[in-house]
Every structure is written in structure tokens, then in C-alpha cells.
C-alpha positions as CSV (number, residue, x, y, z in Angstrom):
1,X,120.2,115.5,137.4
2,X,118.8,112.3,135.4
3,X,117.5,112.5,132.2
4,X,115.7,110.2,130.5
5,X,115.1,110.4,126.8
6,X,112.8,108.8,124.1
7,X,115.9,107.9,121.8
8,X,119.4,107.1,122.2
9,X,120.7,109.2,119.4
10,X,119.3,111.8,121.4
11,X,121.4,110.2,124.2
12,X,124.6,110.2,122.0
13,X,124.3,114.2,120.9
14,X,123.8,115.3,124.7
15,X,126.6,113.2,126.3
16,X,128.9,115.0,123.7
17,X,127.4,118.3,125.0
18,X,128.4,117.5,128.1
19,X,131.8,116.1,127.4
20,X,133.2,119.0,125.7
21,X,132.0,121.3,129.1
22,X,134.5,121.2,132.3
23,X,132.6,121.8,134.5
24,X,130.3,118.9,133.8
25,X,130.5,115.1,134.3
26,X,128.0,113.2,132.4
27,X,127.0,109.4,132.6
28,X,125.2,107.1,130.5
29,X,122.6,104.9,132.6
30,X,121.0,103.3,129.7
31,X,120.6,103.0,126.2
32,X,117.5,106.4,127.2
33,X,119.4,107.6,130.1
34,X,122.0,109.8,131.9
35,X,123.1,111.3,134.7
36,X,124.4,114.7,134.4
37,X,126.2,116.6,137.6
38,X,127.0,120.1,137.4
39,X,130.7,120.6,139.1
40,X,130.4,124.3,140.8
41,X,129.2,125.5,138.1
42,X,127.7,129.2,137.9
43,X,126.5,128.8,134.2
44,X,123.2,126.1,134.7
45,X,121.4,128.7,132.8
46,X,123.6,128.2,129.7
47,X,123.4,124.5,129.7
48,X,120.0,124.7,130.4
49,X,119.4,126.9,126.9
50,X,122.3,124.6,125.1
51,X,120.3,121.9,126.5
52,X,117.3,123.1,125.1
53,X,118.2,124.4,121.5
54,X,120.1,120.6,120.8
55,X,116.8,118.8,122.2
56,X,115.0,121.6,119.8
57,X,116.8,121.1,116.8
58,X,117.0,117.0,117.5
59,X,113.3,117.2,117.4
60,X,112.8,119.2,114.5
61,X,114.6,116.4,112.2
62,X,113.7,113.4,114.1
63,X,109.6,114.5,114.9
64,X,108.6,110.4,116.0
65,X,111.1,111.4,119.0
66,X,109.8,111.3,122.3
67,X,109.9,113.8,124.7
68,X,112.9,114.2,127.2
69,X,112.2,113.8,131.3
70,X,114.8,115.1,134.2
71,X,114.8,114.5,137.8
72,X,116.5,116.6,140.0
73,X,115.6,115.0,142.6
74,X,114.2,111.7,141.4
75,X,110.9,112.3,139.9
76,X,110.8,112.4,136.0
77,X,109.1,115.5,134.9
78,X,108.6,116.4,131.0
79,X,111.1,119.1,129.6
């Protein structure tokens, strides 16, 4: 999944999400990008709410944010 977002200390607090899971990989693309793959994983609903409450609480302290997009499968969508 790619997911773009609005600011890259957004970008910083989700790649270490990711690093500390195993049975993620995660990527940075761009200074408002990455790529994050799922390895077998049966627990996409738990990063999808950890996702979701860091994004959250991100927001809530940085409010000129902008929003996050994901592509599954290529086209950018807002979360």
C-alpha cells in the first residue's frame, strides 16, 4: 500500500510504526511518501486502527496538516 502524506513528520512517526511491527516492511518514497507491505499478516485490522489513532493524534497537535492518501492499488484515495 502507498501512502502519501501532507508532512514528513507525519512520514517520520509512521515509518517508526512500522519498523517496530514484524510483519511489516515499510519504505520511504519521498520526503510525503511510503510504501508499506503487509508480510502474511492476519492483523491489517490492528494496523489499520494504530494507523489511524497516530494519524488522529498527529492531527490533533499539528491541525495545518494535510490529510493522508493510500493506494492499494495505485489510486490515491483520502483516509
Amino acid at each position: 500500500m502507498r501512502v502519501h502524506v501532507g508532512d514528513s513528520k507525519l512520514v517520520v512517526l509512521l515509518l517508526e510504526y512500522f519498523e517496530q511491527q514484524a510483519d511489516c516492511v515499510a519504505v520511504r518514497i519521498s520526503d510525503s511518501e511510503i510504501e508499506v507491505s503487509l508480510v502474511q499478516s492476519l492483523r491489517s485490522d490492528a494496523h489499520e486502527a494504530a494507523v489511524h489513532d497516530l494519524v488522529s493524534g498527529f492531527r490533533l497537535q499539528h491541525p495545518e496538516a494535510r490529510g493522508v492518501r493510500t493506494s492499494p492499488n495505485g489510486a490515491p484515495h483520502s483516509v
